[in-house]
C-alpha positions in Angstrom: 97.2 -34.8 11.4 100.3 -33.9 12.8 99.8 -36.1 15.8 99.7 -39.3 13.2 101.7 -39.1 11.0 104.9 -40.4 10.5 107.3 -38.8 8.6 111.0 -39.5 9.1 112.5 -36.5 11.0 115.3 -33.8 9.0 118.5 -34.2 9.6 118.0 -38.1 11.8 121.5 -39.7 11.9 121.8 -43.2 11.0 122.6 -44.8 13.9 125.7 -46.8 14.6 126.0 -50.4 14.9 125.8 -52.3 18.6 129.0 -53.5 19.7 128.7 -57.6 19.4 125.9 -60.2 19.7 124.2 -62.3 22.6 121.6 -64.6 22.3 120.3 -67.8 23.4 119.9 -69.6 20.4 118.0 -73.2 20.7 117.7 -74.4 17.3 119.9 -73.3 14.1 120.1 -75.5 10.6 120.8 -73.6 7.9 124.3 -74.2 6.8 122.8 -76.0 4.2 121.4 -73.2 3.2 124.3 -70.8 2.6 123.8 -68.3 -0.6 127.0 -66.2 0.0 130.1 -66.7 0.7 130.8 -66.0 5.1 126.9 -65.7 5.8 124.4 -68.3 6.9 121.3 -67.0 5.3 120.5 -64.5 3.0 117.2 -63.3 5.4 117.1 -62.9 8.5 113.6 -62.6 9.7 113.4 -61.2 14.2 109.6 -61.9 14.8 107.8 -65.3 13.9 104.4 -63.9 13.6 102.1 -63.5 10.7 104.0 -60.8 9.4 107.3 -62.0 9.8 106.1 -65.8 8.5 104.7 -64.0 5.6 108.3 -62.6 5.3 109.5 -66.3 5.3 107.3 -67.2 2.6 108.1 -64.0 0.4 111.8 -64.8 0.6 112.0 -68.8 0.0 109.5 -67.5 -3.3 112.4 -65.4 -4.3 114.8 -67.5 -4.3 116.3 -66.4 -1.1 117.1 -68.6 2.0 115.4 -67.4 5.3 115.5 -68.0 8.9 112.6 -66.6 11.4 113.9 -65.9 14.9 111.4 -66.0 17.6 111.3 -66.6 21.7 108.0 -67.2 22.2 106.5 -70.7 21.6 104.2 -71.6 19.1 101.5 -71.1 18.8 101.8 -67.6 18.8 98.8 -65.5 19.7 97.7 -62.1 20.8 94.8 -59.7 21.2 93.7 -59.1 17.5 90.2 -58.2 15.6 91.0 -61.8 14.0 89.4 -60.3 10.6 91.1 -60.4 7.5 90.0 -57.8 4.9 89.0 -58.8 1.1 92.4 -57.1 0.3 95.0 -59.8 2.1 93.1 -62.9 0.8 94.4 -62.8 -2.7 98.2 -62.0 -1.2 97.9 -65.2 0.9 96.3 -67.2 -1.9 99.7 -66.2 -4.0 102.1 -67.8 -1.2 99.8 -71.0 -1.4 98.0 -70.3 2.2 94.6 -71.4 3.6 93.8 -70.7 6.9 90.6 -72.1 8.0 87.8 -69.7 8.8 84.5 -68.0 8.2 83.4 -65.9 5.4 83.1 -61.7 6.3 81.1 -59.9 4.2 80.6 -56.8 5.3 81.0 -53.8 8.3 78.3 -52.7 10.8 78.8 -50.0 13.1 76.1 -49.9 16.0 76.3 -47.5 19.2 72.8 -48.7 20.8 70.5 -46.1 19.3 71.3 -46.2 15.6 73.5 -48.3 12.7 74.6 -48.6 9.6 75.9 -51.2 7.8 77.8 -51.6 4.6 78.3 -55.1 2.3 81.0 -56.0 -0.1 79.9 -55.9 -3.9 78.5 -58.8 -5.1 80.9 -61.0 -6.6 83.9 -59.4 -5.4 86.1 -60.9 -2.5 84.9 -61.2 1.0 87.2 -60.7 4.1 88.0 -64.3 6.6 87.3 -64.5 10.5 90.3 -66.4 11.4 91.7 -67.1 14.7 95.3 -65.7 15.1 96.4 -69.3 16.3 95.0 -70.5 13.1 96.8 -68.1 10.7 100.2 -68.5 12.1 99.5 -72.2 11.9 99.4 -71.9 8.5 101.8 -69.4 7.6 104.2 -71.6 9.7 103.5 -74.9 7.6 103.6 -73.3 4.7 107.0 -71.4 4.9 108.8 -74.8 6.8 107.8 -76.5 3.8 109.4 -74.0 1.6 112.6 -74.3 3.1 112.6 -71.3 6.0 114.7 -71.9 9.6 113.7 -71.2 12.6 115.6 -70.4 15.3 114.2 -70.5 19.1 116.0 -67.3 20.7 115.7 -63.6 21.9 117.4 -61.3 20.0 119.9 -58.9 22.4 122.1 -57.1 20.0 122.4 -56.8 16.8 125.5 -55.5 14.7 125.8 -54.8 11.0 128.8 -53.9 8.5 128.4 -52.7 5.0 127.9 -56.4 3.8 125.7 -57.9 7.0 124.1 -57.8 10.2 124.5 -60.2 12.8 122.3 -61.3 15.4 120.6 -64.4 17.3 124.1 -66.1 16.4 123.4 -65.5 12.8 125.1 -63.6 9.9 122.9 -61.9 7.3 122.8 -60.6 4.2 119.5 -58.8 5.3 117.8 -58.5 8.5 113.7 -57.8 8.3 112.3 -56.6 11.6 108.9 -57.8 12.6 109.1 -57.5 16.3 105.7 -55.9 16.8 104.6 -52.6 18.2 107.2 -53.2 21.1 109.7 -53.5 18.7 113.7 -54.1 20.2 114.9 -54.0 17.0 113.3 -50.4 16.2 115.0 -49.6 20.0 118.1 -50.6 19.1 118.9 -48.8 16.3 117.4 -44.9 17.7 114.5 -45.7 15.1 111.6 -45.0 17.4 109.8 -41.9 18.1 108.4 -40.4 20.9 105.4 -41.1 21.3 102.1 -38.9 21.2 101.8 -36.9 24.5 97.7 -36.9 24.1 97.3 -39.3 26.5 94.1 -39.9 24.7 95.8 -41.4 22.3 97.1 -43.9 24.4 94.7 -46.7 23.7 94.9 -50.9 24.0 93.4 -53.5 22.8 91.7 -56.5 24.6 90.7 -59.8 23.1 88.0 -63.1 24.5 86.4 -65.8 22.4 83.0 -66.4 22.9 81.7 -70.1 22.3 78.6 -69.6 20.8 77.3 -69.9 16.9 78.0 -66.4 14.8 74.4 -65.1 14.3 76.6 -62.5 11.9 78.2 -62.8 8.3 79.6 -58.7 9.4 82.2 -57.7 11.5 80.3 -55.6 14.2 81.7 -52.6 15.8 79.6 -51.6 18.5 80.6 -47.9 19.7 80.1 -47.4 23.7 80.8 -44.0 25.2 84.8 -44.8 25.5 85.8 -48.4 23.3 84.6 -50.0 19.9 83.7 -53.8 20.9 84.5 -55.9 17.7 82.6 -58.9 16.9 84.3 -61.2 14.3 82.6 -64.7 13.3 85.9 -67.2 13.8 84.4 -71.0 13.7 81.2 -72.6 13.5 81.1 -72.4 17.3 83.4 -69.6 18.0 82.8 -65.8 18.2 85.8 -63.1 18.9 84.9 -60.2 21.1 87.8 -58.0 20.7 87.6 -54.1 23.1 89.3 -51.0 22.1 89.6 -48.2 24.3 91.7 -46.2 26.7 94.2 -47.6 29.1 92.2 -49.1 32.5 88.7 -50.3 31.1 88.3 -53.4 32.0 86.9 -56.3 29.1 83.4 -57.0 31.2 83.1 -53.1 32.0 83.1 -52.0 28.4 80.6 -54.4 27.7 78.0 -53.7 30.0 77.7 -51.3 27.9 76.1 -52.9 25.4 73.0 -55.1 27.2 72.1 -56.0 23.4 75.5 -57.6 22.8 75.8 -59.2 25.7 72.2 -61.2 25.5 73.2 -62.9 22.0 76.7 -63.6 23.3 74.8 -65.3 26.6 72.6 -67.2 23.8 69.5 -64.5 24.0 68.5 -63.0 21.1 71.2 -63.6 18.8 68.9 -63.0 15.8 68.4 -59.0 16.7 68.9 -56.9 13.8 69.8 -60.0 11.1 68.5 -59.3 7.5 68.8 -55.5 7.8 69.5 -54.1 4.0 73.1 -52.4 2.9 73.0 -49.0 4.3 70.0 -49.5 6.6 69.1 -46.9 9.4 68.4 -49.3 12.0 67.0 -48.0 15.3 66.9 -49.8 18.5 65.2 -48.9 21.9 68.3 -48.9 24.0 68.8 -46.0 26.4 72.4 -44.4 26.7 72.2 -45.5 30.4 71.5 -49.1 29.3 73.6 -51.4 31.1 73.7 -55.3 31.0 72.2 -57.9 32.9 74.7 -59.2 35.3 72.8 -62.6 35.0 73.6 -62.1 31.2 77.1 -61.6 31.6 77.8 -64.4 34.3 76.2 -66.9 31.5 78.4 -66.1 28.4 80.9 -69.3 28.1 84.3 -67.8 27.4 86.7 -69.8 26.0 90.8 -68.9 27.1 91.7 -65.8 29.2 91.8 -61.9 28.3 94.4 -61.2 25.9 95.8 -57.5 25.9 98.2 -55.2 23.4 99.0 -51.7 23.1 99.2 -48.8 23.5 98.8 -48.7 19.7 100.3 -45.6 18.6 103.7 -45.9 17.6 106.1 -43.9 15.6 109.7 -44.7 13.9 112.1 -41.9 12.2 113.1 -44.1 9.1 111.8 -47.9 8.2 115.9 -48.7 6.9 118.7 -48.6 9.0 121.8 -50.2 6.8 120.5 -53.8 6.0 117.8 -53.9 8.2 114.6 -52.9 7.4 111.3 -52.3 9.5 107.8 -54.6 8.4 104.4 -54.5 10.1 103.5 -52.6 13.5 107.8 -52.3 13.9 107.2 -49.9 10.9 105.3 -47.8 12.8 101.4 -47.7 13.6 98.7 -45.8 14.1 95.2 -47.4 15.6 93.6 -50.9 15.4 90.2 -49.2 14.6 90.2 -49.5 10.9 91.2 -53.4 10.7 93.8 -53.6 8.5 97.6 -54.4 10.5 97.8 -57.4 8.8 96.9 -57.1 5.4 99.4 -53.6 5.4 102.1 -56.2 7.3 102.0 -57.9 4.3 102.2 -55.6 1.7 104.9 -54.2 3.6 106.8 -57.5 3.8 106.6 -58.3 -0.1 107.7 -55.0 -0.6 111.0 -55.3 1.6 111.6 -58.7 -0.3 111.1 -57.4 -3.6 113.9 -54.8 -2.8 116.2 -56.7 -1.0 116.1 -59.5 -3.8 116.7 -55.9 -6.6 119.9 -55.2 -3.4 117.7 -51.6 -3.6 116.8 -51.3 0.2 116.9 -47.9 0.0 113.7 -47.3 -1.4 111.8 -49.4 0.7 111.4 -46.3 2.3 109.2 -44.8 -0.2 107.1 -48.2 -1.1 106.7 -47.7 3.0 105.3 -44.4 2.2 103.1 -45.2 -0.3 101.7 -48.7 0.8 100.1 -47.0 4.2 99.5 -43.4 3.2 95.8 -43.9 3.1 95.6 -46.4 6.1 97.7 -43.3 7.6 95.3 -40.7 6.5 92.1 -42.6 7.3 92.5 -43.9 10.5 94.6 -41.1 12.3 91.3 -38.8 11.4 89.2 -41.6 12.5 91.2 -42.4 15.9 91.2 -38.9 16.8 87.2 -38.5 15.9 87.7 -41.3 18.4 88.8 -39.5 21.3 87.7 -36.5 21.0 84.4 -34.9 21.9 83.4 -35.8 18.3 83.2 -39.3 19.0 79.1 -39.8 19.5 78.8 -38.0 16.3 80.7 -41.3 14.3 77.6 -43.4 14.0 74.8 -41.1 13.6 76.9 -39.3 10.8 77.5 -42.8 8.9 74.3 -43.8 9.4 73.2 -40.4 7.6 75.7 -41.0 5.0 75.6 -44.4 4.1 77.3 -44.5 0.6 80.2 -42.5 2.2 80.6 -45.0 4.7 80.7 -47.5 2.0 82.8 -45.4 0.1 85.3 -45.8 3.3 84.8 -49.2 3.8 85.5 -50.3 0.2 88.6 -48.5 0.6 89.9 -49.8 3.6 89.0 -53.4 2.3 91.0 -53.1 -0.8 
């Protein structure tokens, strides 16, 4: 587990400050804002996605003022799963946000031959399809209307003293970075790691809609010989196809792969496999040379362009560097295979709050710790199954061990 894990190194030197601050800043209002005396806002969030808008909405809770920095224009969107897990539901239901989007109730794992699928209880939560454009639309609406700035610009520099940290033209009590896998922030301060040398473990991410009508209340993961395809159900019309695999394969190439997959997303047999009990063994007649229909593939009706991210692995030394503090993938991550970068993003980012608000930074690094030690443990031995010659063992094996794949899944979902 050596290769995934992410303890801070012995003996890492905090890293000095950068020099001044440079930044293109189209939009700041928050003098009116001001907590303490020769800053403009107690938080300073670098990163206006779901994490750091969850940030936003954490802070103006607390009774702290907060301004989200961000270059790109809204709305923001990227290659994701687009599936919330049971667990991040009640955390957005406690900041007083709704996205739109269609009930998950359940994994299933396919790789053509056999599957097994798992439901959550009866009566306990179920997870939420949602497109990402969706959820920042309302994490956005709902942190504006609690009083959170934002502030159009790329952030160059930052520099920090032992009251503040200064950057986009603002002065902070507190800066929370959640700048994404690709993190500057991480960069600037000497917080990253290298990263793995396995280039195995260099995989990406690759994201499509579909429009078609879900025939699926599951996410899907449908195991080919080198990417998981993800099928999440998004809108009465609208059907995510998200690929994970190794740097190179190409979105249609990875799923001619799977001729069963493609037929229902062309609008052919989109009621294969429906009704199949918790746990099921299900056995299909697909050959491991099974490719797809051309024909099949020409008639699926996308709707936007390939969207890409990764590679996914990503290390830090230390999530707190003076007053700023790491949230989300800029923590560190390890694989997208398990699901659950958003719901962790937010834990993490109530966690930085709650100890910024206490002025006890310091031990964000343990709630760091402790808040993704299983998401750690779980995924790095599944992402390396994943890669390894082990990997078209992952399915059969969960299919022959059905409550210890629900077992996993509960977990994960929690």
């Amino acid at each position: 587990m050596s290769d995934v894990d992410a303890r801070p190194e012995p003996g890492a030197e905090e890293p000095g400050p950068a020099a001044a601050v440079d930044a293109d800043v189209d939009r700041v209002s928050v003098s009116d804002v001001v907590s303490d005396v020769g800053v403009d806002v107690d938080v300073l969030i670098v990163g206006g996605g779901p994490v750091g808008l969850v940030a936003a909405i954490e802070a103006c809770l607390a009774g702290l003022s907060a301004a989200v920095v961000e270059h790109r224009d809204d709305p923001l969107d990227k290659a994701c799963g687009e599936g919330l897990m049971p667990g991040a539901l009640p955390l957005l239901g406690r900041l007083g946000v709704a996205p739109h989007g269609l009930a998950l109730r359940g994994v299933r794992y396919s790789d053509g031959r056999v599957a097994v699928e798992h439901r959550f209880p009866e009566g306990a939560a179920v997870g939420l399809g949602v497109r990402r454009t969706e959820l920042h639309r309302a994490l956005a609406e709902r942190a504006e209307a609690l009083g959170a700035h934002f502030i159009r610009a790329k952030v160059d520099r930052i520099s920090q003293d032992s009251t503040s940290v200064s950057a986009a033209g603002m002065r902070a009590r507190w800066l929370l970075a959640a700048d994404g896998l690709h993190s500057g922030v991480a960069r600037q301060l000497g917080l990253e790691r290298p990263a793995p040398r396995r280039r195995a473990s260099r995989r990406f991410g690759l994201r499509r809609h579909a429009r078609i009508a879900p025939w699926t209340e599951l996410i899907e993961v449908h195991w080919t010989s080198r990417a998981e395809i993800y099928i999440t159900p998004v809108d009465d019309r609208l059907v995510g196809v998200a690929v994970l695999g190794p740097q190179g394969l190409g979105f249609e190439e990875a799923l001619a792969e799977v001729p069963e997959l493609v037929a229902k997303l062309a609008g052919a047999g989109a009621g294969a496999g429906a009704g199949a009990g918790a746990g099921a063994d299900l056995r299909t007649d697909a050959p491991d040379a099974a490719r797809a229909n051309p024909a099949d593939l020409a008639a699926i009706e996308w709707a936007g362009p390939v969207l890409g991210a990764g590679p996914f692995h990503r290390r830090t030394r230390r999530r707190v560097s003076g007053r700023v503090l790491l949230i989300g993938d800029a923590a560190g991550y390890v694989d997208a295979i398990t699901g659950e970068g958003l719901r962790l993003g937010f834990d993490q980012a109530r966690a930085a709050v709650k100890r910024i608000r206490a002025d006890d930074a310091l031990h964000y690094e343990a709630d760091w710790f402790h808040l993704t030690r299983s998401f750690r443990r779980i995924t790095g031995a599944l992402a390396v199954a994943a890669t390894s010659p082990l990997r078209a063992r992952i399915v059969p094996l969960a299919a022959a061990r059905p409550r210890w794949f629900g077992a996993i899944v509960d977990r994960l979902a929690r």
